[in-house]
C-alpha positions in Angstrom: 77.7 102.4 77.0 80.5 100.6 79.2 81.6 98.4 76.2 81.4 101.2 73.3 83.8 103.1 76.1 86.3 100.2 76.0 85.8 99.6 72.5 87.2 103.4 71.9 89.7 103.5 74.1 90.9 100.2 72.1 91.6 102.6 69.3 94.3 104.9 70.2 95.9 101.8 72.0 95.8 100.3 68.4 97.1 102.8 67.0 99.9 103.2 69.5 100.7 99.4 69.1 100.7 99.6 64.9 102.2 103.0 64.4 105.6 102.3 66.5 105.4 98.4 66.9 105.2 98.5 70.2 103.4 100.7 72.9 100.5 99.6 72.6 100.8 97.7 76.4 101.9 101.3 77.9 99.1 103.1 76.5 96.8 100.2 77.6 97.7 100.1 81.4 97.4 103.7 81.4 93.9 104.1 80.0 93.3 100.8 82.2 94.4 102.8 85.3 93.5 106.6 85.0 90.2 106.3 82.4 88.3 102.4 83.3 89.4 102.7 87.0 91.0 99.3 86.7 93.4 98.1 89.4 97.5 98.2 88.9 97.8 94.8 88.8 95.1 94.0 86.9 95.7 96.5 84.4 98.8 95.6 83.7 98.0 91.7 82.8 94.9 93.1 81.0 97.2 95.3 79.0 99.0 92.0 78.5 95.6 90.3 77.3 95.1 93.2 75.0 98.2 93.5 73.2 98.4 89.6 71.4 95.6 90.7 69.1 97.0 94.0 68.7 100.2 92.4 67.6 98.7 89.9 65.2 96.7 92.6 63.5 99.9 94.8 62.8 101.4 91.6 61.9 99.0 90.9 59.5 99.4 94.1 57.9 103.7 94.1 58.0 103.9 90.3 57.1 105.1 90.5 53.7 107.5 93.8 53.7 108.5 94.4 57.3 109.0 91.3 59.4 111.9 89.0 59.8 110.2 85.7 60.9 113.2 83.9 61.7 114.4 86.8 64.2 110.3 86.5 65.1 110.9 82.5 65.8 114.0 83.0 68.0 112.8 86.2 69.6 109.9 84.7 70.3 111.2 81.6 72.0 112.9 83.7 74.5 110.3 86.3 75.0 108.0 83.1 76.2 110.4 82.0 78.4 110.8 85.6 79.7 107.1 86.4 79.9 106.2 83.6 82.3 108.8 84.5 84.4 107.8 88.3 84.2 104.0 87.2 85.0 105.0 85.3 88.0 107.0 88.3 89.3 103.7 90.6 89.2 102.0 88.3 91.1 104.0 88.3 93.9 105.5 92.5 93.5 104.0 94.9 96.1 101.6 97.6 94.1 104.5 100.6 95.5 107.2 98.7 93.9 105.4 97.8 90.5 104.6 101.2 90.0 108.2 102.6 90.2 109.8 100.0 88.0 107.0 100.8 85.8 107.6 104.4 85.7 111.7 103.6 85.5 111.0 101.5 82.0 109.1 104.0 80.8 111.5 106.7 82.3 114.2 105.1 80.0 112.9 103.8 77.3 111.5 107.8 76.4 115.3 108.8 77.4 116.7 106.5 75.0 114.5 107.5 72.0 114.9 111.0 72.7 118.7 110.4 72.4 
């Protein structure tokens, strides 16, 4: 029953990640947290876990009309070099602090798509 749980949570998460491209990982952490009682820090590099094949499934789908692989490439290069360094930074954050920059990313990124 545990897995089928999971497995349906997955959904909306999937939808969140396809629909706007991104989101996906915020949804994730927060089902991880509040519904499959998972701990912050864990949720959050599960949420990581969870969102590669959620991105190469919307990929799959936006490959030929939407996405501009050589932005992809470079982006990507970057955003390697930046998630290592991220990942070492959560291991080492206190659970107080991790929360509030949380909350302050997602504080602002809602303000700047309101706006």
């Amino acid at each position: 029953m545990k897995n089928i749980k999971n497995i349906l949570w997955g959904i909306p998460i999937g939808f969140v990640n396809g629909f706007f491209g991104s989101g996906g990982g915020v949804v994730a952490v927060y089902v991880l947290r509040k519904f499959l009682k998972v701990e912050d820090k864990k949720a959050h590099a599960t949420a990581l876990s969870i969102i590669l094949p959620l991105s190469c499934a919307s990929l799959f789908v936006y490959r030929k009309s939407e996405a501009d692989f050589k932005i992809v490439l470079l982006c990507a290069i970057g955003g390697a070099a930046g998630s290592v360094i991220g990942a070492k930074f959560l291991k080492k954050i206190p659970k107080k602090w991790l929360k509030i920059a949380f909350g302050a990313v997602m504080v602002l990124s809602g303000m700047r798509m309101i706006l």
